[in-house]
C-alpha positions in Angstrom: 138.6 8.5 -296.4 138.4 12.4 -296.7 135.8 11.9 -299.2 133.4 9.5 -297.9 130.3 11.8 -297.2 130.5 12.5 -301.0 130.1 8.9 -301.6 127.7 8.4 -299.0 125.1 10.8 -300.6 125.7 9.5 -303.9 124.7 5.9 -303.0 122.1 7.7 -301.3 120.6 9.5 -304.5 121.3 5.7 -306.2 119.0 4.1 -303.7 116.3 6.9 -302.9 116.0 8.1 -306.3 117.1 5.5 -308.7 119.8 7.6 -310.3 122.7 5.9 -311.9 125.9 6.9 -310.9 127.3 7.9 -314.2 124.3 10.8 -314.6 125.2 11.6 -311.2 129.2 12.4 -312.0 128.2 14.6 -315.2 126.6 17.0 -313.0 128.5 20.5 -312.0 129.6 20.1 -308.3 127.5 23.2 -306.9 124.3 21.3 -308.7 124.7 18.2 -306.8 125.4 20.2 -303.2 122.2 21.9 -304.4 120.8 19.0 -304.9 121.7 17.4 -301.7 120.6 20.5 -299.7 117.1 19.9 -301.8 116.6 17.0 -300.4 117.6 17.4 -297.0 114.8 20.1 -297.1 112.2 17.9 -298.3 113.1 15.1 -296.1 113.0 17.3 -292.6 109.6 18.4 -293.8 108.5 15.0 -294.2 110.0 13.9 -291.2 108.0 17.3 -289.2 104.6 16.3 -290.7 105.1 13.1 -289.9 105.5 13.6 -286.1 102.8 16.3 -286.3 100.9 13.2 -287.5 102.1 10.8 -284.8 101.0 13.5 -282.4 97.7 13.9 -283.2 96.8 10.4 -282.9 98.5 10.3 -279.9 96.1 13.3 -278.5 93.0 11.1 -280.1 93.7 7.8 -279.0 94.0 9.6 -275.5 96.2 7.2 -272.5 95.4 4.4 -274.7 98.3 1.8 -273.6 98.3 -1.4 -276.0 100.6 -3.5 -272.8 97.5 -3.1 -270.9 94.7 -3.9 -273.0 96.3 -7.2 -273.9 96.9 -8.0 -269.9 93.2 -7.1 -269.6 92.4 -9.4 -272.7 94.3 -12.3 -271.6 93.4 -12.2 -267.8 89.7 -12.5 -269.1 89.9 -14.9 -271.0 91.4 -17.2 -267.7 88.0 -18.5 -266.9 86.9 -19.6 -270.4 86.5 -23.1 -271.0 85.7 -24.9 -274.4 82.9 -27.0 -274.3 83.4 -30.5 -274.6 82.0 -32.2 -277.9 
């Protein structure tokens, strides 16, 4: 379908933005490339922050490694026993 990606980003707008489709259509063409370029823009920023983010924590939390806490936590808890009411 040669025009699919046209599609594509209007459905996108639909679900992202809660834009109806009709609103959409009455725009110029070079508004709704504009548009699109918009939010490709605000969605790679989003997207950077959010591993700058992810990084950080990374660098606090240090070689934390969640697998082997819970293999610690679960081969301590081998020689509990419940008392016996």
């Amino acid at each position: 379908m040669p025009l699919k990606h046209i599609l594509k980003n209007k459905l996108l707008f639909q679900k992202h933005f809660n834009l109806q489709e009709w609103s959409i259509d009455n725009w110029p063409f070079w508004m709704f490339e504009e548009n699109i370029k918009l939010i490709n823009e605000i969605i790679e920023e989003e997207d950077n922050k959010s591993k700058k983010q992810e990084e950080a924590q990374q660098k606090q939390m240090g070689g934390f490694d969640p697998s082997s806490a819970m293999k610690n936590a679960t081969s301590g808890l081998g020689n509990f026993k419940m008392p016996k009411f």
